[in-house]
N, C-alpha and C positions, 0 to 999 in steps of 0.2 A: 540197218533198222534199229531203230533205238526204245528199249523199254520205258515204259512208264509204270513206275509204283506209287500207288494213292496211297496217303498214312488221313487217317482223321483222328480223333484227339478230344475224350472229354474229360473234365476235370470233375471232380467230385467234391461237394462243399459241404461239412457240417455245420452245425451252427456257431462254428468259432473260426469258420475258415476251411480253408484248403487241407484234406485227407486223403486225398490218394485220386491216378488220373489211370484211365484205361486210354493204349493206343490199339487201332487195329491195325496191322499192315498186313505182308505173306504167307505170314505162321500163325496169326488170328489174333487174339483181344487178352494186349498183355498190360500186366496190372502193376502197378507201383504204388504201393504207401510213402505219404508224405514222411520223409524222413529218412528215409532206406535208401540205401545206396542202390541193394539189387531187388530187381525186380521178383514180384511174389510170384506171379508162373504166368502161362498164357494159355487161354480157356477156349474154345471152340464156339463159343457165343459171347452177343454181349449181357445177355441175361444171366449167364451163368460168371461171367465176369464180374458183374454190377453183386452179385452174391457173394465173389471172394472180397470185395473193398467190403464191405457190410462187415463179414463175418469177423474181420479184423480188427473192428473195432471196440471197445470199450463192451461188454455186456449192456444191454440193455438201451444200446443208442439207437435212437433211429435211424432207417435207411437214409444215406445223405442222399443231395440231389445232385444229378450228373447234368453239366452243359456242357454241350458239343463248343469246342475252340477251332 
């Protein structure tokens, strides 16, 4: 019997481009900033996920926009 694991994958855009992507897989919705090697953590939602990309950036940036890849 052979497992399958689903990953989905969305990217986060601010308005100069790509800032960081959240994947969901086993362990939940893990977060990467553009530019970092390692990953910032993995959050048990993606709303709370969608919060740590935010908070990482710049004071006073807007929320970026996430699309699913």
């Amino acid at each position: 019997m052979s497992e399958t694991v689903t990953r989905r994958l969305w990217v986060a855009y601010g308005p100069n481009g790509v800032v960081g992507k959240i994947q969901q897989d086993a362990e939940g919705y893990s977060v990467h900033m553009a530019g970092k090697d390692e990953r910032l953590g993995v959050y048990p939602s993606m709303e709370i996920a969608k919060n740590a990309v935010h908070s990482h950036l710049k004071p006073g940036s807007d929320r970026p926009e996430f699309r699913e890849h």
